[in-house]
C-alpha positions in Angstrom: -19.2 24.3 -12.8 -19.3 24.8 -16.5 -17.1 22.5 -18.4 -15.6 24.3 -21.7 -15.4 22.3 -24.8 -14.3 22.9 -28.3 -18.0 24.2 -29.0 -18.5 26.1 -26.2 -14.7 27.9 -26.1 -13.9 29.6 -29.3 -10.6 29.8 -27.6 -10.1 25.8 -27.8 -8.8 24.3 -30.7 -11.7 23.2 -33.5 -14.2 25.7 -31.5 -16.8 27.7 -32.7 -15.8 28.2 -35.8 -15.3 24.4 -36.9 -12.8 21.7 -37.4 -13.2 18.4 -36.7 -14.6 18.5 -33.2 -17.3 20.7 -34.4 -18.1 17.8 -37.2 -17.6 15.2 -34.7 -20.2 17.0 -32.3 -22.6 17.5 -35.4 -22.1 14.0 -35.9 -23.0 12.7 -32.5 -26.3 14.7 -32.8 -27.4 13.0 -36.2 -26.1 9.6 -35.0 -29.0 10.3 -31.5 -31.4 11.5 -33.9 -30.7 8.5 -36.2 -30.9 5.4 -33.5 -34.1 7.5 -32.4 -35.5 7.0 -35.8 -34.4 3.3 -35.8 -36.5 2.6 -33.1 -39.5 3.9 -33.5 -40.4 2.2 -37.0 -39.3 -0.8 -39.1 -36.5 1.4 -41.2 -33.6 -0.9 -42.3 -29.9 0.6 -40.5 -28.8 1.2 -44.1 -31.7 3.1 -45.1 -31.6 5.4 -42.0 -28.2 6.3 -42.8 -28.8 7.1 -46.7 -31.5 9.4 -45.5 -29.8 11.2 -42.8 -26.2 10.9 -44.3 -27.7 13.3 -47.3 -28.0 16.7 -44.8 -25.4 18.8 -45.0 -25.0 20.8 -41.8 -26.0 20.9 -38.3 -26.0 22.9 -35.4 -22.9 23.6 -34.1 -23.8 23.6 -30.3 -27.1 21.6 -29.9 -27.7 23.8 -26.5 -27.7 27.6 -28.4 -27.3 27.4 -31.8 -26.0 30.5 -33.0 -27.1 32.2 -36.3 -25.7 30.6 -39.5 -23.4 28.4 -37.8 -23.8 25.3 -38.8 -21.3 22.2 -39.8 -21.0 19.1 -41.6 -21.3 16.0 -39.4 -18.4 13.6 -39.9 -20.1 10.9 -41.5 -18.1 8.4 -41.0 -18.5 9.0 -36.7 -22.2 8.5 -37.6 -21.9 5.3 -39.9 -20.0 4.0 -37.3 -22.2 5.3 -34.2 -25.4 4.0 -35.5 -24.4 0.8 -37.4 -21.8 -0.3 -34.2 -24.9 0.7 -31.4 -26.7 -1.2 -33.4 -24.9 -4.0 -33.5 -23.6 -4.2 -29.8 -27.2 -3.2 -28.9 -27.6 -6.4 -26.4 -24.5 -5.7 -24.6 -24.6 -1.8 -24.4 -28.1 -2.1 -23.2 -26.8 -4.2 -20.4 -24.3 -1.6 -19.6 -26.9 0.7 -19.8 -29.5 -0.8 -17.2 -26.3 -1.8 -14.6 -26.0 2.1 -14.5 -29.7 3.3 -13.8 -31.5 2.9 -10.8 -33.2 -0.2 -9.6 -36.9 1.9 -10.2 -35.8 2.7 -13.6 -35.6 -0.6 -16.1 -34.1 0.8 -19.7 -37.5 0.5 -21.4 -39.2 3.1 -19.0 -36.6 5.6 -20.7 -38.2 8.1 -23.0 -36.9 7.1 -26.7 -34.6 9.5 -27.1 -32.9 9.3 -24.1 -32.6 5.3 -24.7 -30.9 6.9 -28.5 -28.1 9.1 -26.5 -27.2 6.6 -24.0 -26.9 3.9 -26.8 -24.4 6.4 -28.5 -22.8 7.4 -26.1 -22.0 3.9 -24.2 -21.1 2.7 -27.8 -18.0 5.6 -28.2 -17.0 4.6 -24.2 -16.7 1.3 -25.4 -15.4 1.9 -29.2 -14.0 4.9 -28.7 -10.4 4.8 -26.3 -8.8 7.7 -28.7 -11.4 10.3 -27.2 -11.3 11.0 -23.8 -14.4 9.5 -21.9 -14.9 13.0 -20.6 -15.4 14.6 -23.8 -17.7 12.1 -24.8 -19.9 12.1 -22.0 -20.1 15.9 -22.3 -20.8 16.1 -25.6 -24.0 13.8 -25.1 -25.1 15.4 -22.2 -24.8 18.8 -24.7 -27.3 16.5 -27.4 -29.4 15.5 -24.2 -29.9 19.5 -23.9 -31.2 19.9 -27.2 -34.0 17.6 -26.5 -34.8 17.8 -23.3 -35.6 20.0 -20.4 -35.4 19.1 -16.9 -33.2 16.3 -14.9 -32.3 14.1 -18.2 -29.3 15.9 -19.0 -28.2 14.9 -15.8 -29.1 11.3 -15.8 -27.4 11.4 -18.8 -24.2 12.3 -17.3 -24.1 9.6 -14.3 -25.4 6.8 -16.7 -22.5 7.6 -18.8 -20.2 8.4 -16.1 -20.9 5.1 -14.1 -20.2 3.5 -17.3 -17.1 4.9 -18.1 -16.0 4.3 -14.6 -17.1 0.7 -14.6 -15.3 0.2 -18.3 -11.9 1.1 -16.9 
């Protein structure tokens, strides 16, 4: 089953063509890529953000990209993403390891993956305006535009079991 978003159903409202779920998706992608960057070197939060905060558009649909359409992340979404996961890091990380199999401690993670689920547990727990569904798919979406294979799915039942156990 395919689950249509605003970025995958120009028919929804803020699809294809923009709006502020497009930004908000751009801006989910930039804060992954961000926390990424945080953990792999000695970069102060602050730093990161000044760096990143400076681009001006990204992909619309991290999955297939289209041709020249691109949009501004909402910056404030990634301030918030990256300086709140930050922040909670201790707790979300505990979230995070509840939800993965006993064979699979959070450190055995790839990076990136470690990134997205830190994101994404951070909106389930900061976010209650968005539905947990629409989060969740939207970082399974970033998960695609890294990686090929099962992570996307992991992805999804981390996040899911998380969401479920936050209600």
């Amino acid at each position: 089953m395919t689950v249509q978003t605003p970025a995958t159903n120009p028919a929804a409202p803020g699809g294809k063509a923009g709006g502020q779920s497009a930004a908000r998706r751009s801006a989910r992608i930039v804060a992954a890529q961000t926390l990424y960057r945080l953990e792999l070197g000695p970069e102060k939060i602050d730093d990161a953000l000044k760096t990143v905060l400076t681009r001006t558009d990204v992909a619309v649909d991290p999955v297939e990209p289209p041709e020249g359409e691109l949009v501004k992340p909402d910056n404030v979404l990634v301030a918030d993403i990256v300086r709140g996961a930050a922040a909670e890091r201790e707790k979300i990380d505990a979230l995070i390891a509840g939800a993965l199999d006993a064979g699979w401690p959070l450190q055995r993670l790839e990076a990136i993956l470690r990134a997205i689920l830190r994101a994404g547990v951070f909106e389930l727990l900061n976010n209650p305006k968005t539905a947990p569904g629409l989060i969740i798919t939207d970082y399974v979406d970033v998960t695609h535009a890294f990686c090929e294979g099962k992570e996307p799915g992991m992805v999804n039942a981390v996040l899911d079991k998380v969401a479920r156990a936050l209600k």
